[in-house]
N, CA, C and O atoms as a Maestro MAE file, in Angstrom:
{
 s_m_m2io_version
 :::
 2.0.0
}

f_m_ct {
 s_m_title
 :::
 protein
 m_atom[96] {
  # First column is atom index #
  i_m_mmod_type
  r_m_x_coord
  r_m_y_coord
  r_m_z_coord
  i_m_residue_number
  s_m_chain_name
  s_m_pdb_residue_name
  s_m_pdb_atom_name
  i_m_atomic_number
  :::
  1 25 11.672 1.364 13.124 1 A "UNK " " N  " 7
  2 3 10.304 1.208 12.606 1 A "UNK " " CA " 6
  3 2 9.732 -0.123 13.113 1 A "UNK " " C  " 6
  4 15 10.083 -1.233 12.712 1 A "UNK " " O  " 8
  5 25 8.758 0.146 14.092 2 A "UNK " " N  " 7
  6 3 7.541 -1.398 14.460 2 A "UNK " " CA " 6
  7 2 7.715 -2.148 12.998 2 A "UNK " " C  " 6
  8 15 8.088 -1.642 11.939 2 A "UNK " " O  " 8
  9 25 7.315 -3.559 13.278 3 A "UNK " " N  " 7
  10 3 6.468 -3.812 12.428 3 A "UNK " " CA " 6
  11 2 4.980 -3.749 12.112 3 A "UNK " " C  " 6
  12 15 4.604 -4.388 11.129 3 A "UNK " " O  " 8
  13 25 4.200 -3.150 12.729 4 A "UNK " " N  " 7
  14 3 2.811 -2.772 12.496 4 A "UNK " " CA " 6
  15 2 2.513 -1.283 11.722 4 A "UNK " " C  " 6
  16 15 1.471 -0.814 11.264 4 A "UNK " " O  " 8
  17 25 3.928 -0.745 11.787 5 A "UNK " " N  " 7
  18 3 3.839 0.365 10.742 5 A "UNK " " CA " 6
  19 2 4.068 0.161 9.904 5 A "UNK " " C  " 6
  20 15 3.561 0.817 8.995 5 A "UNK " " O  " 8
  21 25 5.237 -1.172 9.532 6 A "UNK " " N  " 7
  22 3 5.444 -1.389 8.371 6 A "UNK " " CA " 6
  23 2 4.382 -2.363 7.512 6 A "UNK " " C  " 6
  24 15 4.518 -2.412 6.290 6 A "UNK " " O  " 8
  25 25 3.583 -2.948 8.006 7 A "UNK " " N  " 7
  26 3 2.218 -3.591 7.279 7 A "UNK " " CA " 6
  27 2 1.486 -2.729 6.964 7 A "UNK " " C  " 6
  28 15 0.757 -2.848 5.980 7 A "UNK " " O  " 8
  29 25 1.509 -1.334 7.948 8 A "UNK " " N  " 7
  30 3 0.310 -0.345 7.446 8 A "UNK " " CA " 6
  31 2 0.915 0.316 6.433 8 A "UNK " " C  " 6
  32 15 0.133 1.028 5.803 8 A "UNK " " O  " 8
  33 25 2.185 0.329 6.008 9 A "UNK " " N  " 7
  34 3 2.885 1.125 4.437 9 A "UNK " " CA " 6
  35 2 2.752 0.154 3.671 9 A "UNK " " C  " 6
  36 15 2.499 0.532 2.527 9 A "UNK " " O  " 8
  37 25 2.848 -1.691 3.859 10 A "UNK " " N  " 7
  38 3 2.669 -1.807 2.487 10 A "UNK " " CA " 6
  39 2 1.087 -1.818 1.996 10 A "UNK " " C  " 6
  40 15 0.684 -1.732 0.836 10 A "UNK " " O  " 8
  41 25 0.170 -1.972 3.413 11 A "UNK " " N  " 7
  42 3 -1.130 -2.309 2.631 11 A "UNK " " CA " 6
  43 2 -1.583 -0.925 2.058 11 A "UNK " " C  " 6
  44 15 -2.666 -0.867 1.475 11 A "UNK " " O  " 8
  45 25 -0.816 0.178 2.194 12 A "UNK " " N  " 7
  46 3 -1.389 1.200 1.516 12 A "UNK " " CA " 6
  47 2 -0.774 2.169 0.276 12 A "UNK " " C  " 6
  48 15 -1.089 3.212 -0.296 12 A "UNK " " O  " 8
  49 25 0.620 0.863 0.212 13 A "UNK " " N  " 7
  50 3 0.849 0.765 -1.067 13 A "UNK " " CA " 6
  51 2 0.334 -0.262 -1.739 13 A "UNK " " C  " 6
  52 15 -0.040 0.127 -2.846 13 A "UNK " " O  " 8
  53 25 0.167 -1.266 -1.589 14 A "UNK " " N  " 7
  54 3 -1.183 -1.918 -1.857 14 A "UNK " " CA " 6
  55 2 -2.208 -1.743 -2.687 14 A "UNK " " C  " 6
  56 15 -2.451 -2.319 -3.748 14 A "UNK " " O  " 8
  57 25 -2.977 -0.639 -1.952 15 A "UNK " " N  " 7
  58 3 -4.078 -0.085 -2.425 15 A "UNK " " CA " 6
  59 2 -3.769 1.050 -3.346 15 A "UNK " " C  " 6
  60 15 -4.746 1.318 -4.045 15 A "UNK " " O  " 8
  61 25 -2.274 2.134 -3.673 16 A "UNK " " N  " 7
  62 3 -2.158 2.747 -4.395 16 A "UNK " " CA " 6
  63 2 -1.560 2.189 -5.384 16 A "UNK " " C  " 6
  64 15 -1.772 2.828 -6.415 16 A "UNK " " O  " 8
  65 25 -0.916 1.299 -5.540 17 A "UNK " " N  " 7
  66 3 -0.416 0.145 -6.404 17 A "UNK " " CA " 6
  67 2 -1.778 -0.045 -7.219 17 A "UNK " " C  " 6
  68 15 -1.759 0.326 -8.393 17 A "UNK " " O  " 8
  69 25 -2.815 -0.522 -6.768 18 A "UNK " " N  " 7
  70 3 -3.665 -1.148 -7.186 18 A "UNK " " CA " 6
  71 2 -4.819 -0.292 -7.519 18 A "UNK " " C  " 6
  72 15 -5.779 -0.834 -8.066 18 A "UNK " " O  " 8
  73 25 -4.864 1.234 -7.210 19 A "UNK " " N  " 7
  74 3 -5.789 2.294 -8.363 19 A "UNK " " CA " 6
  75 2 -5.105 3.142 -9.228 19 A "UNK " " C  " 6
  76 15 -5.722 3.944 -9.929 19 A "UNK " " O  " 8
  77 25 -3.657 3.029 -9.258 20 A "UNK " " N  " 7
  78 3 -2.891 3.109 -10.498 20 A "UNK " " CA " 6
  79 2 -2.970 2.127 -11.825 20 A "UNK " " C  " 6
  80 15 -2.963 2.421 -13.020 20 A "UNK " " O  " 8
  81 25 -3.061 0.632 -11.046 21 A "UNK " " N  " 7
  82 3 -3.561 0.270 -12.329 21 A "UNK " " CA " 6
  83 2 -4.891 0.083 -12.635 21 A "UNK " " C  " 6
  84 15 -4.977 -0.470 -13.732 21 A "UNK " " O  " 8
  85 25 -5.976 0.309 -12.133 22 A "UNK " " N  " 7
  86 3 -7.334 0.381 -12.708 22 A "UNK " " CA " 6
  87 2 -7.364 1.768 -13.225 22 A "UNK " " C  " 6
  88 15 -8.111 1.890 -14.195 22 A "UNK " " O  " 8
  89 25 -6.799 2.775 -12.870 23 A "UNK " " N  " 7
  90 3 -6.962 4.164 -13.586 23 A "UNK " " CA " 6
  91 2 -6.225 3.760 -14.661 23 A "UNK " " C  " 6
  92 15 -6.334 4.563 -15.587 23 A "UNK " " O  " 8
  93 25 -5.667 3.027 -14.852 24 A "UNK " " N  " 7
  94 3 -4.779 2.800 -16.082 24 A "UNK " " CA " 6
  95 2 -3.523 3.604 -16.214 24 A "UNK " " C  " 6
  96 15 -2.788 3.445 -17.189 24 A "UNK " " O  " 8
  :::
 }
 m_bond[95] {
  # First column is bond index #
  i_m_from
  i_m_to
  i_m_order
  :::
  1 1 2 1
  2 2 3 1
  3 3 4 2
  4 3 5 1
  5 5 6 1
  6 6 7 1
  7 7 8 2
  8 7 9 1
  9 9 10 1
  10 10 11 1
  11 11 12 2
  12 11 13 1
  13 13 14 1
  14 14 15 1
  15 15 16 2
  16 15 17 1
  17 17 18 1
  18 18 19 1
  19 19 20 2
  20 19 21 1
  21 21 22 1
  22 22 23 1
  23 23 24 2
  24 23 25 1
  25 25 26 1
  26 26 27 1
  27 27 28 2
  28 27 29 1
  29 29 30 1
  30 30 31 1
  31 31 32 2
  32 31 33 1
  33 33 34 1
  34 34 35 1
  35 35 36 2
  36 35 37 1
  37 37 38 1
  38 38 39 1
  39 39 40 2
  40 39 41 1
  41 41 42 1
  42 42 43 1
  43 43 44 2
  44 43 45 1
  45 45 46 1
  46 46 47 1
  47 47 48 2
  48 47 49 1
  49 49 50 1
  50 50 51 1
  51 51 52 2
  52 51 53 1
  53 53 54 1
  54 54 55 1
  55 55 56 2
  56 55 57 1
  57 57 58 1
  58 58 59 1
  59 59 60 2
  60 59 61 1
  61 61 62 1
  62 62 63 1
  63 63 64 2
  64 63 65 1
  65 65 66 1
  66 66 67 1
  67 67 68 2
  68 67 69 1
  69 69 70 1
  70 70 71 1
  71 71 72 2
  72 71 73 1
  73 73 74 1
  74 74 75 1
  75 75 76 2
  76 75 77 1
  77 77 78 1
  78 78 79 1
  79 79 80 2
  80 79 81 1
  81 81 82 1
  82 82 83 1
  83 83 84 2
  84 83 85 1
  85 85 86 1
  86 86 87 1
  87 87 88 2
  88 87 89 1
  89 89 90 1
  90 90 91 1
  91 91 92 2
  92 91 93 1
  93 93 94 1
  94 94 95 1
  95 95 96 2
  :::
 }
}
């Protein structure tokens, strides 16, 4: 695994990280 794939998994856990907790 690159590392440019692996920045693109966390920033888009990231972002699902982060409308899990505004959906509450």
């Amino acid at each position: 695994m690159s590392s440019a794939d692996l920045s693109k998994i966390l920033e888009e856990h990231k972002v699902w990280i982060t409308s899990m907790h505004e959906s509450g």
